[in-house]
C-alpha positions as CSV (number, residue, x, y, z in Angstrom):
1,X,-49.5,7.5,-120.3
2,X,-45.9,9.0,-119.5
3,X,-42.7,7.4,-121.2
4,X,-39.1,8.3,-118.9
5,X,-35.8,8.0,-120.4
6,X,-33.3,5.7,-118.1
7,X,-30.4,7.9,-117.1
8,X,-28.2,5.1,-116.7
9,X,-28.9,2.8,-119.8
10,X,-30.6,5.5,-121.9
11,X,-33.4,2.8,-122.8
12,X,-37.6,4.7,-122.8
13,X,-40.0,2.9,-121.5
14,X,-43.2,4.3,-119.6
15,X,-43.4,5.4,-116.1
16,X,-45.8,3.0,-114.7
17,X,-43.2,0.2,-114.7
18,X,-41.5,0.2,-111.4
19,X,-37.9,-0.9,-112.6
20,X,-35.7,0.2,-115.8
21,X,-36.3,-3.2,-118.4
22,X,-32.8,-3.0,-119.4
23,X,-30.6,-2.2,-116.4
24,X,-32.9,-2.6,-113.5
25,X,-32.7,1.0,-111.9
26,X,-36.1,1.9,-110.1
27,X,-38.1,4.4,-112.0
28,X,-38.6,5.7,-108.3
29,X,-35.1,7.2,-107.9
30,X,-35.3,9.6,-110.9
31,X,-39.0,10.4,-111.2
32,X,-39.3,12.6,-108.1
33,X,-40.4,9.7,-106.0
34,X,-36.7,10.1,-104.0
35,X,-36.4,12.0,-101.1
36,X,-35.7,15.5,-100.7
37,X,-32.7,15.3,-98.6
38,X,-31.0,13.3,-101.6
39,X,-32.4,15.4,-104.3
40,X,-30.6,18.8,-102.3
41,X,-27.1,16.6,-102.5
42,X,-27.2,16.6,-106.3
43,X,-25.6,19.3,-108.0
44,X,-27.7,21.7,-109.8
45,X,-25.5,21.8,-112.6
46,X,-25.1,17.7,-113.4
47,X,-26.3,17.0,-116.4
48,X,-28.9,14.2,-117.4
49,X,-27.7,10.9,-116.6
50,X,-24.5,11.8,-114.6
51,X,-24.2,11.0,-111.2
52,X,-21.9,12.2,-108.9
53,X,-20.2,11.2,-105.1
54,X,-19.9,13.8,-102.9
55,X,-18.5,12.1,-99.3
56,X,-17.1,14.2,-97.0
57,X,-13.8,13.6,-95.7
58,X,-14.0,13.1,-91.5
59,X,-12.2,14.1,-89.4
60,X,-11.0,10.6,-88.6
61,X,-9.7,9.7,-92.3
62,X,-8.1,13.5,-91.6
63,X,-6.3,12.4,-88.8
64,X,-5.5,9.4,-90.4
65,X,-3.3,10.8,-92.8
66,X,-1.6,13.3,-90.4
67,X,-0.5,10.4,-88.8
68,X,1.0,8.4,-91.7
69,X,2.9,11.6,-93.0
70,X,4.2,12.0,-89.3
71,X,5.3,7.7,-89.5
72,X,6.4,8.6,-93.5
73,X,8.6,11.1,-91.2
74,X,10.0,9.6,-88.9
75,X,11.1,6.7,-91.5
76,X,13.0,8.7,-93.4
77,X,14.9,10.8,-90.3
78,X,15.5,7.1,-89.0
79,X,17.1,6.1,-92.2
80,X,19.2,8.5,-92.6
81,X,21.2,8.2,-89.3
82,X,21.9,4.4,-90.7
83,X,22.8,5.3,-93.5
84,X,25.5,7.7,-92.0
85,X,26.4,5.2,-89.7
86,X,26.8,2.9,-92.7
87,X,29.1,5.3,-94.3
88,X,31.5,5.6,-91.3
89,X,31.5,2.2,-91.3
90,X,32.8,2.2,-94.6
91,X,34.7,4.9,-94.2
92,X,37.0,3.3,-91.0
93,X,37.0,-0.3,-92.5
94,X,39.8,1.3,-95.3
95,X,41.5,2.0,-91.7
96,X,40.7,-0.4,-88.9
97,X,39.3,-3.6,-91.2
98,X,37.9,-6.2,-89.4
99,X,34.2,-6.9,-90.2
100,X,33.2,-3.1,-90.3
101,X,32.6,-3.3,-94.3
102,X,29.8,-6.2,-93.7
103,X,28.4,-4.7,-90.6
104,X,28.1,-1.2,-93.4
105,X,26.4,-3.1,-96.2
106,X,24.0,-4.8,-94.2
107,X,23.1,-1.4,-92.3
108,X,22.7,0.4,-95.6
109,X,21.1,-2.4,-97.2
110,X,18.3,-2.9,-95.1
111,X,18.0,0.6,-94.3
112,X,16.8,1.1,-98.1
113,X,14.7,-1.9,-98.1
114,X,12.9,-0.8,-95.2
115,X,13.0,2.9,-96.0
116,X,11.9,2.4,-100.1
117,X,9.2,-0.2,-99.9
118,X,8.4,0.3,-96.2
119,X,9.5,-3.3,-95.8
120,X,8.6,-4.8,-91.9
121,X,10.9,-7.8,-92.7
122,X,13.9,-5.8,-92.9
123,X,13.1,-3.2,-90.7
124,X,12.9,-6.3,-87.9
125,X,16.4,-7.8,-89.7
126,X,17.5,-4.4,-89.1
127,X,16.4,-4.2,-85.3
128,X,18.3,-7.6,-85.2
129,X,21.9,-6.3,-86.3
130,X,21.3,-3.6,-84.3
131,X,20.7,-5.5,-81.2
132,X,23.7,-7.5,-81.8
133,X,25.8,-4.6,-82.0
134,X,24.9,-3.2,-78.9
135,X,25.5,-7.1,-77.2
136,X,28.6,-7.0,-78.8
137,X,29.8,-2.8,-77.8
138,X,28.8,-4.0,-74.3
139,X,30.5,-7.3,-74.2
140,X,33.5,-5.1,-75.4
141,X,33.5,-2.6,-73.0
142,X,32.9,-4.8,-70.0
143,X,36.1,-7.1,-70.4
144,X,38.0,-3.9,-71.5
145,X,38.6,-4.4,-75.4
146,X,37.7,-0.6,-76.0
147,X,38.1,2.6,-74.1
148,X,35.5,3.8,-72.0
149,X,33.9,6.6,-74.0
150,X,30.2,8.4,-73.3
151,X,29.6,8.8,-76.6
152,X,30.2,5.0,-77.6
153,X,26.5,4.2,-75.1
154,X,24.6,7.7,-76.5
155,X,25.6,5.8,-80.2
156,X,24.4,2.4,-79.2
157,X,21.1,3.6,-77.6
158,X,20.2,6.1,-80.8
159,X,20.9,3.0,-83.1
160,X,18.5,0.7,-80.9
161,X,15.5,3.7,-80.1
162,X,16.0,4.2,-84.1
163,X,15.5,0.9,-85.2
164,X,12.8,-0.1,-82.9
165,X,11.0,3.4,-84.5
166,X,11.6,1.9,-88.1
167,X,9.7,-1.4,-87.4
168,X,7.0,0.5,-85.7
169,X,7.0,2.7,-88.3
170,X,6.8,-0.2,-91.2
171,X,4.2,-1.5,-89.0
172,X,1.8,1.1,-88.6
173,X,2.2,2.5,-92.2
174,X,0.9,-1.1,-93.8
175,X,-1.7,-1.1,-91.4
176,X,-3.2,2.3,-92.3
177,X,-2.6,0.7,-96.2
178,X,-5.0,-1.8,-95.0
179,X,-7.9,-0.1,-93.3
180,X,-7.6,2.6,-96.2
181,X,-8.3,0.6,-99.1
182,X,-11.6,0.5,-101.1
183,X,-12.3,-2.0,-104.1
184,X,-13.7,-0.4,-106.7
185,X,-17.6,-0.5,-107.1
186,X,-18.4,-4.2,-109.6
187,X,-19.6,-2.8,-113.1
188,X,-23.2,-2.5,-113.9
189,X,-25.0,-5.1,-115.0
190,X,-26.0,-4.1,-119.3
191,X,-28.4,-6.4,-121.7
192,X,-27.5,-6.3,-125.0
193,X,-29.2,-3.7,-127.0
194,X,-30.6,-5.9,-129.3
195,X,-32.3,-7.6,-126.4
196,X,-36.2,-7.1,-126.5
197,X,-37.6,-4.5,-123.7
198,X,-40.7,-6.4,-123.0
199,X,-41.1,-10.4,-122.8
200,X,-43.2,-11.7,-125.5
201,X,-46.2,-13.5,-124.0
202,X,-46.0,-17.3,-124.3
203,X,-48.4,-18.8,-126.8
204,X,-51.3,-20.8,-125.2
205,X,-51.9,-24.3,-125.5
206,X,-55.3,-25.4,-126.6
């Protein structure tokens, strides 16, 4: 009779037993039994009792992460231009005061929020201010408050097309976080090693 040696627990026992006493691995998956397209997958080179995952990336998880560098992108282009806006907003409340200085802390502010931990909330708070500014440039140039100027509109409609692209961008990028993530394999299952490898038979009863 033939002993084997478990390559995942290490315990010998003989070949005739169909499972490993101690861990439970079939004797059929390292005793030639397996089949030969799984034997030509291992490594030639493994040693005993290593195992090894070899998956090959698809083109699908490839084109995955194209897209989430291209949305990792687009975040930060879209952040910057706020946060130059915030800065001239700073910059022309030392001049013109008003409200400019709160309209520049909350454009920075979220910005970074949104930008750093890819934050949806803020990026919609953002979208929000940004809408509000554009009611009130409008409402401003309609009843004459400002002078007509073609670049005050080409400003407005950046600010809007850029903040609607930072909460699709904070969108998409926790989705992909999502679908991408794979909990970790649950530990194998060990008996003590003072446990015995075979049960003792129970005594008869006369």
């Amino acid at each position: 009779m033939k002993s084997t040696k478990c390559p995942q627990c290490g315990l010998v026992y003989w070949t005739t037993a169909p499972n490993c006493k101690r861990c439970g691995l079939p004797t059929a998956d390292y005793e030639g039994e397996r089949p030969v397209a799984e034997m030509q997958d291992q490594p030639s080179g493994d040693a005993p009792g290593e195992t090894h995952c070899y998956a090959p990336q698809s083109t699908a998880t490839i084109g995955d992460e194209v897209r989430e560098e291209q949305l990792l992108r687009n975040l930060k282009r879209d952040a910057r231009l706020f946060y130059f806006i915030g800065g001239l907003q700073a910059l022309a409340w030392f001049v013109i005061g008003n409200l400019l200085i709160v309209d520049a802390v909350f454009n920075i502010g979220l910005t970074f929020v949104a930008h750093k931990f890819k934050s949806r909330v803020a990026a919609i708070f953002l979208l929000a201010l940004t809408l509000l500014s554009v009611m009130v440039g409008v409402t401003m140039l309609v009843m004459g408050g400002i002078k007509f100027n073609p670049f005050i509109p080409l400003v407005l409609i950046g600010r809007l097309l850029a903040s609607g692209r930072m909460v699709y961008s904070t969108f998409m990028l926790k989705k992909y976080a999502v679908e991408t993530f794979v909990p970790p394999p649950p530990p194998p299952m060990f008996q003590p090693e003072g446990a015995p490898q075979w049960a003792a038979p129970a005594a008869s009863t006369q």
